[in-house]
VEXBA-914351 format. One line per field, with one value per residue (C-alpha): z, y, x; residue in one letter. Coordinates in steps of 0.2 Angstrom, whole numbers, plus 5000, padded with zeros to 4 digits. Layout:
zz Z / ...
yy Y / ...
xx X / ...
aa A / ...
END
This chain:
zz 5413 / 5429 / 5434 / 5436 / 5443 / 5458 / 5460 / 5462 / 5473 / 5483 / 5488 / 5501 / 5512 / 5508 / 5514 / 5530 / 5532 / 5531 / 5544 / 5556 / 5556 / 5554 / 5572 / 5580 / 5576 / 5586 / 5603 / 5601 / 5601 / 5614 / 5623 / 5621 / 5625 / 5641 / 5647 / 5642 / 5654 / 5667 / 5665 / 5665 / 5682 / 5687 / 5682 / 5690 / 5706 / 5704 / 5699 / 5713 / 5725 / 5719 / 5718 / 5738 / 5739 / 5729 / 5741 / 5758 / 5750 / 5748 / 5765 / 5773 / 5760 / 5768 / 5782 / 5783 / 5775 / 5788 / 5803 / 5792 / 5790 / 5808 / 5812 / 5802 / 5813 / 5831 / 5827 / 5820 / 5836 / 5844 / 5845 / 5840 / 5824 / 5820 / 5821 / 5807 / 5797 / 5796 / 5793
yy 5038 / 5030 / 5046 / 5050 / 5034 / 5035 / 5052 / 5048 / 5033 / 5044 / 5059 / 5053 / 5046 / 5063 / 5073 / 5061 / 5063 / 5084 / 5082 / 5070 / 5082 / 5096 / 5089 / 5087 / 5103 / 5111 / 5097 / 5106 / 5124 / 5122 / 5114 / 5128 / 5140 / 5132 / 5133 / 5150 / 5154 / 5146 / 5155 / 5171 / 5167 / 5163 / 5180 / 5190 / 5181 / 5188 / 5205 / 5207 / 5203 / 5214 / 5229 / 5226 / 5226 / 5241 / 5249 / 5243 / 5253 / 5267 / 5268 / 5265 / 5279 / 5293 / 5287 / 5290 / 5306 / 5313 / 5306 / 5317 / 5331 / 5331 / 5328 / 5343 / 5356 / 5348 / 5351 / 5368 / 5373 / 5369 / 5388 / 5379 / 5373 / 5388 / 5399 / 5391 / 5390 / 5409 / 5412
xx 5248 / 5259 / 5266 / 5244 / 5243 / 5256 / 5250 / 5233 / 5239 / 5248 / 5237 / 5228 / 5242 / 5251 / 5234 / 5236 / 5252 / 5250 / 5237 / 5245 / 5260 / 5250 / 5240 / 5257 / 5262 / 5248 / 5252 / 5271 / 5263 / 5251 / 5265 / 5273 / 5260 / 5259 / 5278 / 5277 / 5262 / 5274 / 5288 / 5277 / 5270 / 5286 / 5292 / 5279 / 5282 / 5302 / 5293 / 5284 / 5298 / 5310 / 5295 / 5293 / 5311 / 5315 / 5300 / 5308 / 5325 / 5317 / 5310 / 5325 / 5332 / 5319 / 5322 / 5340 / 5337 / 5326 / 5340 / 5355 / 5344 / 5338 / 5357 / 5364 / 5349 / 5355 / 5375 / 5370 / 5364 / 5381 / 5388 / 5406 / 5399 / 5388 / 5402 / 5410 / 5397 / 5394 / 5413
aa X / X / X / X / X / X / X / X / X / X / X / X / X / X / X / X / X / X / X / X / X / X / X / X / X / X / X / X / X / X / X / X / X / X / X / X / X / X / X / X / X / X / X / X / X / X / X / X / X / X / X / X / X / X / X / X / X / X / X / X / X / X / X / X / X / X / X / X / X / X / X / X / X / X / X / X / X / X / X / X / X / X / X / X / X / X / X
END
């Protein structure tokens, strides 16, 4: 009969205890959610840079391509350097 008692006695505070935690458990989470929202804007900023860098490398890499190519034809028209080439 006591143990129904303290049990009895006890339930409610332990129903408000779970909510109260419960309740702080969602501020933590949606805390949480919101950081994580941060970062993620913060990464896509990063992202973004480094795509618009990675395009400018590339350029600069066609670029350079084209000047070596265009490079290789004008010394092949030297005859000293033709010469070699068809030895």
């Amino acid at each position: 009969m006591n143990e129904t008692v303290t049990t009895n006695l006890m339930t409610p505070v332990m129903q408000y205890g779970f909510a109260g935690f419960s309740v702080i458990l969602l501020g933590i989470l949606i805390w949480l959610i919101r950081e994580l929202l941060k970062v993620l804007k913060e990464n896509n900023i990063v992202i973004a840079a480094n795509t618009q860098a990675i395009q400018a490398v590339d350029k600069h890499s066609a670029d350079t391509l084209s000047v070596a190519i265009e490079l290789k034809d004008e010394l092949l028209k030297r005859p000293c350097i033709a010469k070699f080439k068809q030895e």
